[in-house]
N, C-alpha and C positions, 0 to 999 in steps of 0.2 A: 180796482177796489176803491172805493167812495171812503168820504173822512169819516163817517160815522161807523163803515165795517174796519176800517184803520184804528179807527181807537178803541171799540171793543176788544181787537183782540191788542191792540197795547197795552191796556188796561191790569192786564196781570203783572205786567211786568216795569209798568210807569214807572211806580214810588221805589225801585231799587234797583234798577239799572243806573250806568255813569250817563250822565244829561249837565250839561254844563248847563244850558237853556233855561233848563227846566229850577236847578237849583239858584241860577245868578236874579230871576227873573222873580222869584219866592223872595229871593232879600231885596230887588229896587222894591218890591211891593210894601213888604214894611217896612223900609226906611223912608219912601213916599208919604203914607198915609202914619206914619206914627204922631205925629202933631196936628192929625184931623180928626175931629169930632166930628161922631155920626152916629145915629141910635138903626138908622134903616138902612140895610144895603143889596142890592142889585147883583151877585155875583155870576156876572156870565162866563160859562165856561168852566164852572167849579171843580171837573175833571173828577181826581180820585179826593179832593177835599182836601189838600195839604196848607191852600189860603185861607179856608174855610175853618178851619182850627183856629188860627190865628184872630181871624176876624170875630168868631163870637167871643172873645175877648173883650170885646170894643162894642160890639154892636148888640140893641136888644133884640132886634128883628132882621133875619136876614133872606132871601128869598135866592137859593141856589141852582141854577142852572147848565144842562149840558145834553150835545147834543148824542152821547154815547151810552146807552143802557150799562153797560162794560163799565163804564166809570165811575158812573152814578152809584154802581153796584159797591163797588170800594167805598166811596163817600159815606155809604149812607151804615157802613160799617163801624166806622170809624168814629160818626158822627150822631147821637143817639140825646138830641134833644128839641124839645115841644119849640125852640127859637128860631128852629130852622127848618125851613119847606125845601125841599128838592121837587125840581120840573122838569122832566123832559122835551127839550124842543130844538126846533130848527130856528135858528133866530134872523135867519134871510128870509122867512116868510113873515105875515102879519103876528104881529105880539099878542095871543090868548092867553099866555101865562100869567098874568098881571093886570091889574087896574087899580095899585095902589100907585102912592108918593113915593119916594127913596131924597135919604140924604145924598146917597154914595151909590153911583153903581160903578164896576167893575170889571173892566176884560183885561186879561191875561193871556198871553200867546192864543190870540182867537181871530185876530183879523186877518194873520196869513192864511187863514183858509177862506176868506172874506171877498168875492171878488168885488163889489159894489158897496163902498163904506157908509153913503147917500143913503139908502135905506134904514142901514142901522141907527146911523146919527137921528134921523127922524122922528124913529119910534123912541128911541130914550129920552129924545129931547122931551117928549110930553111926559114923564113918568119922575123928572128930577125937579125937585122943592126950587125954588128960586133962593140962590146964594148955595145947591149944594155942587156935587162933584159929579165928576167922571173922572176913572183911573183907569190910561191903558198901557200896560206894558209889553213891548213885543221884541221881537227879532228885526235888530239893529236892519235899519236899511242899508244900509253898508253892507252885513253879512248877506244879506238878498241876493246884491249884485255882484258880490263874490262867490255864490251859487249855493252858498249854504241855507238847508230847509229841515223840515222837520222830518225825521229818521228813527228805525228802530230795527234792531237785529232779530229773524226771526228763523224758524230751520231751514226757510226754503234759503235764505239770505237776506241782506238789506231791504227794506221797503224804504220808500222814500213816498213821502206825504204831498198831493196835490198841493200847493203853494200858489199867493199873488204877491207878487210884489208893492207895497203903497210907499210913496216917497214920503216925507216928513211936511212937507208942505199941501200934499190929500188930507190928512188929520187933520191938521190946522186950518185949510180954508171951508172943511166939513162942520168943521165946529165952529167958527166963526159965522159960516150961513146958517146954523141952528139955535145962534142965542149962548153961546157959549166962548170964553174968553181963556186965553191961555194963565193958571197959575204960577206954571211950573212946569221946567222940561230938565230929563238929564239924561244921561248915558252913562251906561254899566261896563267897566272890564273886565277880562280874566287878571283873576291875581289884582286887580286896583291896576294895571301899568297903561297908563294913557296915552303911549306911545303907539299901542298895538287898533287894529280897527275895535270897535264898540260892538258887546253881544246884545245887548240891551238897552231900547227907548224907553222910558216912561214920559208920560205927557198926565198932567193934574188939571182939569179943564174945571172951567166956574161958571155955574146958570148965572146968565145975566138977572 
């Protein structure tokens, strides 16, 4: 099964199932981006819209992306105004979604299913304002190579989601070859205890 038929049928049951991932990676995200100003945003991956809420708070214009009909389906439920575009796409292929600017674009648990980051960095790099962002928050490399991936209970049993692993230093010298400078990195716990391995990277990247 492909990540696009994995998340349609996730999709029903994303926003209420137990997902440590999924809930710890929704607070780096706001606690990231709460002292950023940005009127435009890029959200890839917008899944069932649970960041998507939060952002048009913030933002006037936001352009929401995923590559799951399933998802989108929820999103756009939830989600019932003229500020916000939903798009369906693949975003390992060429970018037709877009020919605008952004202050802010967005991934959130989107690069472990990402196997060539080089790509993506490319095409966002031409679509962010010079001085704005990229915000990506994912599954801790740590948790990677402790073999933890993306998961969901279904009647037949467990699925277990296509996964790559990217080290902290692929981000970094991805952005750095694309015009882009590190603002800000941190790492999320269970429970806050820094003792234990990290569920969650955020990396806050700045158009040179």
């Amino acid at each position: 099964m492909d990540i696009k038929q994995s998340y349609d049928i996730w999709s029903s049951q994303y926003d209420t199932n137990n997902n440590k991932t999924r809930d710890l990676a929704s607070h780096a995200l706001k606690t990231t981006l709460a002292g950023i100003r940005f009127n435009t945003c890029l959200e890839i991956g917008c899944g069932t819209g649970k960041n998507t809420e939060w952002l048009i708070t913030k933002a006037k214009r936001i352009t929401a992306v995923d590559f799951s009909s399933g998802m989108l389906a929820k999103a756009k439920e939830k989600i019932i105004s003229d500020r916000v575009q939903f798009y369906q796409a693949d975003i390992t292929k060429y970018w037709t979604f877009t020919n605008e600017k952004y202050d802010l674009a967005i991934f959130s648990l989107i690069f472990e299913h990402v196997e060539n980051l080089e790509n993506i960095f490319s095409e966002v790099s031409k679509i962010i304002v010079s001085g704005g962002y990229i915000y990506i928050g994912e599954l801790h490399p740590f948790k990677q190579y402790s073999g933890s991936k993306a998961r969901f209970e279904t009647e037949e049993g467990e699925h277990i989601l296509t996964c790559f692993n990217h080290n902290i230093s692929d981000f970094v010298q991805s952005a750095k070859k694309h015009g882009f400078e590190i603002a800000d990195i941190n790492e999320y716990f269970d429970d806050n205890d820094r003792t234990t391995i990290p569920r969650i990277l955020t990396l806050l990247l700045k158009k040179l």
